[in-house]
N, C-alpha and C positions, 0 to 999 in steps of 0.2 A: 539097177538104174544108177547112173552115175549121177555123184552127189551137185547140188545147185550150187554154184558159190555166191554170196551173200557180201553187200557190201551194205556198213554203215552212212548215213552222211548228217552229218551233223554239224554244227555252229552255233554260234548267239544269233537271236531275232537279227532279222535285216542285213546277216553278211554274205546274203547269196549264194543260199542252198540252191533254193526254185531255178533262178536263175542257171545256176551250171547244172541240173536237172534235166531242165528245157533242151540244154543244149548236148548233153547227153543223146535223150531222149531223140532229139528230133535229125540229128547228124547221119548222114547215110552211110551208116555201120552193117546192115544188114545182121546185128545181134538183136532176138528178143527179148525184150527187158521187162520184169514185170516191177512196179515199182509201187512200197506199201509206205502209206503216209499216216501220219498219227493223224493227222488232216485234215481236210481240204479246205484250201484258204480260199478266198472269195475269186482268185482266179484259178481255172481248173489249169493244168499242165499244157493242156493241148487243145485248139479250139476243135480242130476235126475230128469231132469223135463220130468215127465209126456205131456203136453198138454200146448203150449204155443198160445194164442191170440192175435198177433201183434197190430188188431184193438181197442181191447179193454186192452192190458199193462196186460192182469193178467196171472199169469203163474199160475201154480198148479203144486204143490210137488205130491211125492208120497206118504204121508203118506195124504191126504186128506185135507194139509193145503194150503191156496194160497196167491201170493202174487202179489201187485198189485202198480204198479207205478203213483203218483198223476197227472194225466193231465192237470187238469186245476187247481179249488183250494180244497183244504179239501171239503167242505162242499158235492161239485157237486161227489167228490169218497165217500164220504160215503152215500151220496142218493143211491149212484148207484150201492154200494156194495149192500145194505139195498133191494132195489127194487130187484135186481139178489136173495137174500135170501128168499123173499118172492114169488118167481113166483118159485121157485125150481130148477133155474138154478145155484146155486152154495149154498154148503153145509160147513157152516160153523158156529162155536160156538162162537165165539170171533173174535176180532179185537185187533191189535198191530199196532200203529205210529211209525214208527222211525221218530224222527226229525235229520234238519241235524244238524251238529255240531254246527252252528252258531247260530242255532235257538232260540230264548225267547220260550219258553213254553206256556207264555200267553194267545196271541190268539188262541195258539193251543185248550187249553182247552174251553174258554170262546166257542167257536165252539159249544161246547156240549150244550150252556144254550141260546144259542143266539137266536139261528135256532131252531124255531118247529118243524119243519120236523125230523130234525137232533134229537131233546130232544124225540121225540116220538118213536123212535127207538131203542135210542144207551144211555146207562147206563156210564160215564164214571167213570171209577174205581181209579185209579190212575195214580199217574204221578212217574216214576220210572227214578232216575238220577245218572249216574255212572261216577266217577268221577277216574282221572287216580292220583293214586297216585307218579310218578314219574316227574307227568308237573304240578299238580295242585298249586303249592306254587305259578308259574308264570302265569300259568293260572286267578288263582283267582285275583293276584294283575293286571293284564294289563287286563283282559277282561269283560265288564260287563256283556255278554250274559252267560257266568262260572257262576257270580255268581248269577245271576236269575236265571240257573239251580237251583242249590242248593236249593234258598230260594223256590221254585214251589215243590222241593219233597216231594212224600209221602214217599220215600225209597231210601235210597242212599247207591249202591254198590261202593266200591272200589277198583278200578282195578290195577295192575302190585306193589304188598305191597312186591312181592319179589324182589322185585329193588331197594329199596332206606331200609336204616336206619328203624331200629323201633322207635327210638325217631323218626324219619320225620314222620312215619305214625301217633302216638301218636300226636304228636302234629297237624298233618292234623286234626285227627276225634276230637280234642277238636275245630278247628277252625270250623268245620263244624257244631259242636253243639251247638257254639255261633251265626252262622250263622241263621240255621234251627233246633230249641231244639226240634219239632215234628215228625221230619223224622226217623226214627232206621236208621244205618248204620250198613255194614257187608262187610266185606272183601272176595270179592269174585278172584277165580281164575280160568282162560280162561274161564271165563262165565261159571263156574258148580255154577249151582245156583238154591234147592229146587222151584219147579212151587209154593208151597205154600207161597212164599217169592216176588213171584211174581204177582199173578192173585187173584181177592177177597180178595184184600188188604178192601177194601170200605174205600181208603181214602177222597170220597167224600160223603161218605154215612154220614148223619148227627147224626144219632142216634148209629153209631158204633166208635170205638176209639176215646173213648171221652178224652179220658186223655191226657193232655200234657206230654212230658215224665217227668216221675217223677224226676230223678236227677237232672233238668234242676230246679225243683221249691224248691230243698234243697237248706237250707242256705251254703251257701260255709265257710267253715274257714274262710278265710278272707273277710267275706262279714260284712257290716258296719250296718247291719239293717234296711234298703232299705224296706219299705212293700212292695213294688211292682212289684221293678224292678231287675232279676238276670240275671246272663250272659254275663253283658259286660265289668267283671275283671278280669284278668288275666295277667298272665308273658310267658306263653309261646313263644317260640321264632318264631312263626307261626305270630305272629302279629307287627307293630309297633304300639308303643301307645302314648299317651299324658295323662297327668293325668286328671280328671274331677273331679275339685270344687265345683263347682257352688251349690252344695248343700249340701258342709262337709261330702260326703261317700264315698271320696276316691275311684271311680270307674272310669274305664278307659275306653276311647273307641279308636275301631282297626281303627285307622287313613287308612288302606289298604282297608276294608272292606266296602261299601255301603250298603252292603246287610246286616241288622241288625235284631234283636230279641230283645222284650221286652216283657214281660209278666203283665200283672195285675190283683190283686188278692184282694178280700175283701171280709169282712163277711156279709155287713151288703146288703139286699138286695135292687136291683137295681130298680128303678121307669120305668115303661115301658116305659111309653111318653118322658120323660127327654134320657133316654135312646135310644128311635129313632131319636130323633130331632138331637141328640150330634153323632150317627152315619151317620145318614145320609150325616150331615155336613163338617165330616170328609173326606167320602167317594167321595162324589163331590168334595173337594178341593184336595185331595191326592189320590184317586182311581189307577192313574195310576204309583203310588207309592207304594202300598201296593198291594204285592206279595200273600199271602197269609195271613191269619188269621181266627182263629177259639177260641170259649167258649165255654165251659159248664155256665150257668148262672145260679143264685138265684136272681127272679123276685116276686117281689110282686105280690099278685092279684092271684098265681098257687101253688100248692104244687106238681106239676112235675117243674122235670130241662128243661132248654129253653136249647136248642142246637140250634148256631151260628158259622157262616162261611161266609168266602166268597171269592171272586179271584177279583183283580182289585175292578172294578164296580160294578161286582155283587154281593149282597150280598144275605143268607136266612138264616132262622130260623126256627125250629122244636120244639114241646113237647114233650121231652126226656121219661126215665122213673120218678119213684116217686122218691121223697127224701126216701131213706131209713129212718126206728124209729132208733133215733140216732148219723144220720150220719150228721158231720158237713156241713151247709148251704152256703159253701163257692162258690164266683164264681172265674173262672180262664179264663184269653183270653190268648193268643199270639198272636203278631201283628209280621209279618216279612216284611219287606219293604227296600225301597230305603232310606235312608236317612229321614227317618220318622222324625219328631221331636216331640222327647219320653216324652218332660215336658209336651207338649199343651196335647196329649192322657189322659196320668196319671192323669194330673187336671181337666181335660175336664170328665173323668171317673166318679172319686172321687165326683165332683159335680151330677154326672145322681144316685147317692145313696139315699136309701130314709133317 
């Protein structure tokens, strides 16, 4: 049976999960959606319920999608959606998580790679985080579950932009692409929001969007010549800063922000073994600080690209396609995390070069 793909959706209370749900949900897609909420808030999804099962929490809409409140923990509702899909008691294309507002994203995901049960069934697609533009300045600074949303997206919608300032928007979506520079963000409104923006994102697919976004890896005007590292200078008034010396390029970091991006980039290629040893190392002492991160690499020993990733603890790696004749052999990471400390990475890197 071919695998379910599985989306996350997450945000802070009240930036209009339910709402772009709803509108998911109720859009004449002709997809079946089964959708599992940590849940159910005092308004249900959908008033037409068809067929409701007190015993087992899943309701069903009328349009063929269902949804189902988590009983015990994730894993034990997605067995048992999973087994209900293959005995032909419930007819469905997909799966959608609301998490709740509070929620880390982490283990939600990690769910997907942890459990076999769970990996042999369920494809998870991406992790989708909507962020309210009228709380978020206070959101982000008081909360760290805000800003582990952020740094875990594949896609970050912004909700209620018709409320606040467009300098406050403007400078929201620069803080968030110092935050997370691999997520697109889009300004969405009461949750209308193309399904193509949302489903077969495959931002866990390793061989598909490989690229970091590209603006994020331009030299900034006032970037000091950094090979490695962009993104953590700026004036915008989204941030408080401190200046950073320590290494004469005048780069600043968001004294507000723990949730950080740095990038590394080199041409010359990387040594496999030196290479695993210096991750590995990494990932055991800071695992549970590092949010997401992903490469494209140029590895000795291959003329295909190594595609790398990984969440937390887990980390994997793929053989991409070939180098194109011609195309420069450059690798690129992003590392997003909690308070990573960006020198030990970039040297620790540098050295894994042949």
């Amino acid at each position: 049976m071919a695998l379910i793909p599985a989306t996350i959706l997450t945000g802070f209370l009240g930036s209009g999960k339910t709402t772009l749900l709803k509108r998911v949900l109720t859009e004449a897609h002709g997809q079946k959606i089964a959708v599992v909420e940590n849940e159910f808030g005092e308004e249900n999804i959908d008033n037409d319920i068809l067929v409701s099962e007190p015993g087992e929490q899943i309701i069903q809409l009328n349009n063929g999608c269902v949804c189902c409140s988590i009983r015990e923990d994730l894993r034990s509702t997605l067995a048992m959606l999973a087994e209900k899909k293959r005995k032909g008691e419930l007819d469905f294309e997909r799966v959608v998580i609301e998490t709740t507002g509070l929620a880390d994203p982490g283990p939600v995901a990690q769910t997907f790679f942890m459990d076999d049960e769970i990996a042999e069934s369920y494809l998870l697609d991406s992790i989708l985080t909507l962020v309210d533009a009228k709380h978020a300045a206070t959101q982000l600074n008081e909360r760290q579950e805000a800003r582990r949303q952020v740094g875990f997206a594949d896609q970050i919608f912004i909700s209620k932009t018709d409320l606040v300032a467009k300098d406050e928007v403007d400078a929201l979506v620069h803080r968030l692409k110092h935050m997370n520079p691999r997520a697109p963000h889009k300004a969405v409104h009461f949750g209308e929001v193309a399904l193509s923006e949302v489903f077969d994102l495959r931002g866990f697919n390793l061989n598909a969007k490989l690229d970091i976004d590209p603006d994020f890896l331009k030299e900034d005007e006032h970037d000091h010549g950094h090979d490695h590292a962009h993104g953590e200078h700026c004036d915008h008034p989204s941030h408080q800063h401190e200046g950073e010396h320590g290494h004469g390029h005048g780069h600043h970091h968001h004294t507000d922000d723990d949730v950080k991006s740095f990038v590394f980039r080199a041409d010359r290629a990387f040594d496999p073994a030196k290479l695993e040893d210096f991750l590995g190392a990494v990932v055991n002492i800071y695992g549970a600080r590092m949010l997401r991160y992903k490469g494209v690499l140029h590895m000795q020993g291959t003329e295909r690209k190594v595609i790398f990733q990984g969440v937390h603890q887990l980390m994997g790696s793929d053989l991409g396609p070939a180098w194109a004749e011609g195309e420069a052999r450059t690798s690129k990471m992003v590392f997003i995390g909690i308070d990573l400390p960006k020198d030990i990475f970039l040297q620790g890197l540098e050295q894994c070069l042949v």
